[in-house]
C-alpha positions, 0 to 999 in steps of 0.5 A, spaced: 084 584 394 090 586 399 095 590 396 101 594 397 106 599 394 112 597 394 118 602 392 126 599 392 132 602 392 130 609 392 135 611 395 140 619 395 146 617 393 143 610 387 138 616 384 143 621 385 150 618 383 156 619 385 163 620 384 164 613 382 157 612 379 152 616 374 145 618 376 139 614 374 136 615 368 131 620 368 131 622 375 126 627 375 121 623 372 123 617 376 121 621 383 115 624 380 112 618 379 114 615 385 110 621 389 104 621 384 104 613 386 105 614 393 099 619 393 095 615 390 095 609 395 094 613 401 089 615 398 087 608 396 089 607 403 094 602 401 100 600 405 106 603 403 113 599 403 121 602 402 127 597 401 133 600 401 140 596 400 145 596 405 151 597 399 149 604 397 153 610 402 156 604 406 148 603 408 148 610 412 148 617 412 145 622 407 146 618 401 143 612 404 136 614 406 131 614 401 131 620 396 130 627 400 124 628 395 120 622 395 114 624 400 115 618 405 109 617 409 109 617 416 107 610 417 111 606 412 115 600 412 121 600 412 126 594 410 134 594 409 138 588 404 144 586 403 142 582 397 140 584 390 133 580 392 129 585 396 126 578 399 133 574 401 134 575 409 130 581 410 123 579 413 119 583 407 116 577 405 113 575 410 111 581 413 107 582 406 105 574 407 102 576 415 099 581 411 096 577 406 098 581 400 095 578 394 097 585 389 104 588 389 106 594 385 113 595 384 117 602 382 124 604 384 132 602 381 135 598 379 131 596 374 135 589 371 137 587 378 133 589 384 126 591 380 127 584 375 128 579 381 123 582 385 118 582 380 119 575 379 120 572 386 113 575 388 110 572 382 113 565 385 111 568 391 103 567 390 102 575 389 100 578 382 105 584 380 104 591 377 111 594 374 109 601 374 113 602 367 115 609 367 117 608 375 123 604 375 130 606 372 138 604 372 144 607 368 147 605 362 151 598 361 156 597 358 151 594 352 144 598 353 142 604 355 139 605 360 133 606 356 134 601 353 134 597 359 127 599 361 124 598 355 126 591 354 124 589 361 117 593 361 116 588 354 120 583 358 115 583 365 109 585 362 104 578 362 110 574 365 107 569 369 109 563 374 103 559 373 098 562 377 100 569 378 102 575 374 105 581 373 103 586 369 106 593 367 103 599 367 104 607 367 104 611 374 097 615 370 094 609 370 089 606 376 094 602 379 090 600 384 084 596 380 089 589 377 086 588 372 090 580 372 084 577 372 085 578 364 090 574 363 088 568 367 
């Protein structure tokens, strides 16, 4: 089975915050799990792919380069958007389509936007998910925490499905890189 990582909005200035915004929840625990699964498909020699939003820093500078302490490999993708869907005019789907990705595993922020919708298209898309649970993060919103917000999509995404396709949710200490989808098929 092809697969790849695919890590969105991990971006300085989105995990750090800034004058204007908080940092994620949690963003000790968010960058170590993105390299621990970064580690993880290099040595699964799984592609690895970045996707950054061009509305964080103004889409240049420091603060919009992914976080200075991910361990971006050297060959990894890179693709920037303008929509909170990671898919929506940036090539991303049909790159991993020409590649004929049928797993996708999914971490980065923000949690009820870029990391729901892209759940959700890939699944559309003709390629299973896997979230990984304790990867993803947000702020606080005016009616959940943030760990309020994660909580109620990990239940939310795991087993969603769109007919033949699934998405899964699991943590970073788990094999990520063995699905286990078939299970609920």
């Amino acid at each position: 089975m092809k697969q790849t990582l695919l890590i969105i909005d991990a971006q300085q200035e989105l995990i750090d915050g800034s004058q204007e915004e908080s940092a994620v929840f949690n963003k000790e625990k968010l960058i170590g799990n993105i390299n621990i699964v970064i580690e993880k498909a290099r040595n699964a020699n799984v592609p690895i792919v970045f996707v950054r939003d061009l509305d964080v820093a103004g889409g240049k500078g420091k603060g919009f380069e992914v976080h200075d302490e991910i361990n971006v490999p050297l060959n990894a993708k890179i693709f920037d958007k303008k929509a909170t869907n990671s898919f929506h005019g940036t090539g991303l789907l049909e790159h991993l389509q020409s590649q004929e990705i049928e797993h996708v595993v999914i971490m980065g922020c923000a949690t009820q936007y870029c990391i729901d919708t892209a759940v959700r298209t890939a699944t559309i898309s003709g390629m299973d998910v896997t979230l990984v649970g304790d990867g993803h993060s947000t702020t606080d919103s005016e009616v959940l925490s943030a760990e309020q917000i994660i909580k109620h999509h990990n239940k939310t995404l795991h087993g969603h499905y769109n007919v033949e396709h699934f998405s899964m949710v699991r943590n970073a200490d788990e094999d990520l890189f063995h699905p286990t989808h078939d299970s609920y098929r």
